[in-house]
C-alpha positions as CSV (number, residue, x, y, z in Angstrom):
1,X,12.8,3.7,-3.5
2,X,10.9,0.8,-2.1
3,X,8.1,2.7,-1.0
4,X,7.3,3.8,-4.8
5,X,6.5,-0.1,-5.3
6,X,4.4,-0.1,-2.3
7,X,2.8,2.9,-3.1
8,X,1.6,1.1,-6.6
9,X,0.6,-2.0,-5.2
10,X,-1.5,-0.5,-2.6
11,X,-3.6,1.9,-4.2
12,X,-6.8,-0.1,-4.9
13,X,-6.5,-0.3,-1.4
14,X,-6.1,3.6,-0.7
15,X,-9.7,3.5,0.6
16,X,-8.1,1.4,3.7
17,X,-6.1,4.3,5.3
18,X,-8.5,6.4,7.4
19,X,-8.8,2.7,9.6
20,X,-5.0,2.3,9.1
21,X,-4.1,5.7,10.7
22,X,-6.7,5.1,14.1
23,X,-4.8,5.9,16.8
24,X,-4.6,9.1,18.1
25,X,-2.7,9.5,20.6
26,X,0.3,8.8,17.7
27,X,-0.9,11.6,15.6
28,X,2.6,13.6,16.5
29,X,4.5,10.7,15.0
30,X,3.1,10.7,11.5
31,X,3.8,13.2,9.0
32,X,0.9,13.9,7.1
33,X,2.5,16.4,4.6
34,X,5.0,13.9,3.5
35,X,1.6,11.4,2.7
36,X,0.5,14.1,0.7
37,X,3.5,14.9,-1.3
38,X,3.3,10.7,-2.4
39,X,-0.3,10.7,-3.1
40,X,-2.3,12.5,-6.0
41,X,-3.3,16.0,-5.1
42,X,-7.0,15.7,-5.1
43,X,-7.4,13.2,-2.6
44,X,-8.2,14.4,1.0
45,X,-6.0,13.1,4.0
46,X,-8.7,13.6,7.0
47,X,-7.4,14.7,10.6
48,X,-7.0,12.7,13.2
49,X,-10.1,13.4,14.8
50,X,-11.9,12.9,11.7
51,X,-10.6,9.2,11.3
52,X,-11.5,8.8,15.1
53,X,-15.3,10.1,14.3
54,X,-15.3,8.1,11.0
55,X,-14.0,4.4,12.7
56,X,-16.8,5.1,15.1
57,X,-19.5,5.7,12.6
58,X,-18.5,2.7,10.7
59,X,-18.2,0.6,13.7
60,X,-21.6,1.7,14.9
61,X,-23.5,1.1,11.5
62,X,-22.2,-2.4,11.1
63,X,-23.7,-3.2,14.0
64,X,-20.4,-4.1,15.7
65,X,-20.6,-5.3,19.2
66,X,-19.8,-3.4,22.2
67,X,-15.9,-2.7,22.5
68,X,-15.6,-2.9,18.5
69,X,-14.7,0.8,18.2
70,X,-12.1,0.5,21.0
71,X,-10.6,-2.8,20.1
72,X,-10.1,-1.4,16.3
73,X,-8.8,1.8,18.1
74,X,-6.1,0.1,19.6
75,X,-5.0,-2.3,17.1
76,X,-4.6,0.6,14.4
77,X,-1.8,1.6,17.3
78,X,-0.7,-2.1,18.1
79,X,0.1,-1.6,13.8
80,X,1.8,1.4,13.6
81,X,4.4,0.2,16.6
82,X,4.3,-3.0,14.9
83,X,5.7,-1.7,11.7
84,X,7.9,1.2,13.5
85,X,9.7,-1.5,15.4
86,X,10.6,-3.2,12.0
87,X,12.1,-0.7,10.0
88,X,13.2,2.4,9.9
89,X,12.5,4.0,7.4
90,X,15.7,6.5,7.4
91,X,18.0,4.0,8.4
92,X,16.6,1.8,6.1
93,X,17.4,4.4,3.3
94,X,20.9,5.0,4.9
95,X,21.7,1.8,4.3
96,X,20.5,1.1,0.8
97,X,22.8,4.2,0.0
98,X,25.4,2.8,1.5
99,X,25.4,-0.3,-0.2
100,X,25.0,1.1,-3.8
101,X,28.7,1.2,-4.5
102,X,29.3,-1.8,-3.1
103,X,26.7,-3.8,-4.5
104,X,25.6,-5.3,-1.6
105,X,21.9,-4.2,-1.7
106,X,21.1,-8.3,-1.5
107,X,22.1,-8.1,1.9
108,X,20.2,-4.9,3.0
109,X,16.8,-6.9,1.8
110,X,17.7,-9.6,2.8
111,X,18.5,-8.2,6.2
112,X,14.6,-6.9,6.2
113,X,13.2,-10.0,4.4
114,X,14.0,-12.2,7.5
115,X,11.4,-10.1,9.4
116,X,8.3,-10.6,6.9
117,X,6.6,-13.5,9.1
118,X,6.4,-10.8,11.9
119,X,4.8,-7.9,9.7
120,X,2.4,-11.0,8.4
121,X,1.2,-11.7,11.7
122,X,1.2,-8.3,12.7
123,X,-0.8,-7.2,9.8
124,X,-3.3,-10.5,10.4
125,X,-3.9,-9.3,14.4
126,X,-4.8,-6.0,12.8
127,X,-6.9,-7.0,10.3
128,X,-9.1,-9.8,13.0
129,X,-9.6,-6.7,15.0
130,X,-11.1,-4.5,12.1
131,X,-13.5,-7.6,11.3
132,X,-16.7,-6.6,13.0
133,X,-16.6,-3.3,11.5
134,X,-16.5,-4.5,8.5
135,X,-20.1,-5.3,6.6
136,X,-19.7,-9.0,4.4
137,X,-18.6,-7.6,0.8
138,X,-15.9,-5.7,3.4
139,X,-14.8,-9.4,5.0
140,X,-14.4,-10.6,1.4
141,X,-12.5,-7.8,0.4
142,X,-10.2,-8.0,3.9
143,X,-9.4,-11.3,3.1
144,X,-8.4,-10.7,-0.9
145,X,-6.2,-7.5,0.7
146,X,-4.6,-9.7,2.8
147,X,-3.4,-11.8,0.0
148,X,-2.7,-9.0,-2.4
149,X,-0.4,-7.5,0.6
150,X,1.2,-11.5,1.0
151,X,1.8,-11.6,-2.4
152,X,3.4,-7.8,-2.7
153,X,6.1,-9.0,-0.2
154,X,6.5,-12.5,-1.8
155,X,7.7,-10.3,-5.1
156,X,9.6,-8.1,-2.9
157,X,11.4,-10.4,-1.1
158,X,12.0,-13.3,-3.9
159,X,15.4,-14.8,-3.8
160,X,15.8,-11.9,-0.5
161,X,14.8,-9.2,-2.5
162,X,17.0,-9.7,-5.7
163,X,14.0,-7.8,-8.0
164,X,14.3,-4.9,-5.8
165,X,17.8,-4.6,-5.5
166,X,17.8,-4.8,-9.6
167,X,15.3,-2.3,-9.7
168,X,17.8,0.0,-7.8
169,X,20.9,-0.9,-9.4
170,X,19.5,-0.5,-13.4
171,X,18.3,3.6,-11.5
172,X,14.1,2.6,-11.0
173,X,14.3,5.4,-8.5
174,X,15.2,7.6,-11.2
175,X,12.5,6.0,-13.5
176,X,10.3,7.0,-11.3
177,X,10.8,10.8,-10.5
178,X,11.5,11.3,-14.3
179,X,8.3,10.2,-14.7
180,X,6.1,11.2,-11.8
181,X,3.9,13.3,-13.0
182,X,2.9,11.0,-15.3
183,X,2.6,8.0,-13.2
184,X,0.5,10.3,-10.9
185,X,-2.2,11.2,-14.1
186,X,-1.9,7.1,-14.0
187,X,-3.5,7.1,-10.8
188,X,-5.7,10.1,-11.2
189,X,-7.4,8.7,-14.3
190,X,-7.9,5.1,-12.3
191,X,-8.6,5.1,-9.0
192,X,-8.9,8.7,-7.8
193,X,-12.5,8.7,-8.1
194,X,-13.2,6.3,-5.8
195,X,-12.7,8.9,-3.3
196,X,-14.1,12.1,-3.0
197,X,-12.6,15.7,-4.0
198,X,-13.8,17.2,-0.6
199,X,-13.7,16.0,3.0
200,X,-14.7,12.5,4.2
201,X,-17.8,12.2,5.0
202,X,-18.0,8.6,5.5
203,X,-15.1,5.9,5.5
204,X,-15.6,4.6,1.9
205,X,-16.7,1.4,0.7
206,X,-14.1,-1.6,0.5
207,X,-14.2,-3.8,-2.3
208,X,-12.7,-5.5,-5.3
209,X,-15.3,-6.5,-7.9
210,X,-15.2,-5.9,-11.7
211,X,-14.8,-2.6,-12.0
212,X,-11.6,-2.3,-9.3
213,X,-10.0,-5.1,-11.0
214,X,-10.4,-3.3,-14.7
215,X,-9.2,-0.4,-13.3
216,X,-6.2,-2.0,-11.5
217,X,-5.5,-3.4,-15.1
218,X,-5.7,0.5,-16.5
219,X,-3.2,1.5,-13.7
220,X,-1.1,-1.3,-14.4
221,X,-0.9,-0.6,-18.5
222,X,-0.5,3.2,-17.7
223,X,2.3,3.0,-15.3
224,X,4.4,0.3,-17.7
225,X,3.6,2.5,-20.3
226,X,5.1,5.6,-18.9
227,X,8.1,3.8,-17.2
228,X,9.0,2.5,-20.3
229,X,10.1,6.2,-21.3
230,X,12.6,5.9,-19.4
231,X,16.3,4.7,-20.9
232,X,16.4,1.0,-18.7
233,X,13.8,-0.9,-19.9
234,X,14.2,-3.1,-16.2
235,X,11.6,-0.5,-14.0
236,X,9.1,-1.3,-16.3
237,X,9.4,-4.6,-16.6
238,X,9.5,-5.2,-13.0
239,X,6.6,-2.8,-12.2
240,X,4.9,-4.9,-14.8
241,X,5.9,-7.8,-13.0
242,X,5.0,-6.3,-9.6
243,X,1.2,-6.2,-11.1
244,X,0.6,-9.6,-12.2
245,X,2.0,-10.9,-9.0
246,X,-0.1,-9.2,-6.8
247,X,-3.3,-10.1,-8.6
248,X,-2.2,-13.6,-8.4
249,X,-5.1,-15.2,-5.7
250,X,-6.7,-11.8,-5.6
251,X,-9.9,-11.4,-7.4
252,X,-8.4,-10.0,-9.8
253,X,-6.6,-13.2,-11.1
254,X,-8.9,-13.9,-14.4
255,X,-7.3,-10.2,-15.2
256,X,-3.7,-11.0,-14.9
257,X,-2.3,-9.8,-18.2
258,X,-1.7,-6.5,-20.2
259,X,-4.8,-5.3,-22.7
């Protein structure tokens, strides 16, 4: 589904979600054991009060003013209601199944396209908020993610979501959980050692420089490499697609095409 493309685009920014998950008092709402399943086995999902500790610490050793920690607190939450009041996500599946056999899945995205502008801003509020716990490589980085996340749902909402709705029809789902495994040693030879093997201790570093960039590149030619296995050639090509698009204004931009 959907969520497979997301999960590609945003995993040089997997470093990001121990401040995306800061609110605690939502802790019942979010099932971490469905995170897990979609993310690569050795990478550790802290608990909630281990995200709480950690935006704390990094708040405090930036030097963030007074009210820093809280403010970031309560924006992670402002986020998560932000995004819950958007879509949801079973409905939002129910409703791309229903539209298969029709072959109106055009309308479905388009139908979810319309409300990009508010999941900008709301992303845009969050990200202000997170500022003064961020040190100045972090700011630079903030700002490149917010492009990278722009561009993500430019490509998924092109011509109100057209690509995606291709990349259900010619079975990219499919694609995907034929090759899983696979697309998962993708990830786990890239960018899973940017995070440790054993419990947080710290909320790591983020950055794009050289390195991230050559490793989104590896990702990018492993993944379009394994998806084009499968008998459509359309998956690949759009997750290929998917890639360049996303680096386009990032960083990563001098690093656009396949090696």
């Amino acid at each position: 589904m959907v969520l497979k493309l997301v999960t590609i685009a945003l995993s040089i920014l997997i470093g990001a979600r121990s401040i995306l998950a800061a609110a605690p008092d939502v802790t019942n709402q979010i099932d971490v054991d469905a995170i897990r399943e979609r993310l690569p086995g050795n990478l550790p999902i802290p608990s909630m009060d281990e995200v709480e500790r950690l935006l704390r610490e990094k708040c405090e050793s930036s030097g963030a003013p007074d009210g820093a920690y809280n403010n970031a607190k309560e924006a992670g939450k402002t986020f998560f209601e932000c995004g819950k009041s958007l879509i949801d996500i079973e409905q939002f599946q129910q409703e791309v199944e229903a539209a298969k056999p029709t072959g109106d899945l055009d309308t479905v995205f388009n139908k979810y396209c319309r409300k990009r502008s508010t999941l900008i801003e709301c992303v845009n509020t969050f990200a202000n908020a997170i500022d003064p716990c961020l040190d100045a490589d972090e700011k630079v980085f903030k700002r490149s993610g917010l492009d990278i996340f722009k561009n993500l749902l430019n490509f998924v909402c092109h011509k109100d979501g057209d690509q995606i709705a291709l990349f259900i029809a010619e079975k990219g789902p499919e694609c995907f959980l034929e090759q899983k495994d696979d697309l998962i040693a993708c990830i786990n030879s890239t960018f899973s050692g940017y995070i440790p093997e054993t419990n947080l201790d710290t909320i790591p570093k983020l950055v794009i420089g050289p390195k991230q960039c050559e490793d989104f590149t590896k990702l990018q030619n492993c993944m379009v490499r394994e998806l084009e296995q499968c008998d459509e050639s359309t998956p690949a090509n759009l997750v290929e697609s998917l890639f360049r698009y996303i680096k386009k204004g990032s960083p990563c931009a001098n690093n656009a095409g396949r090696k």
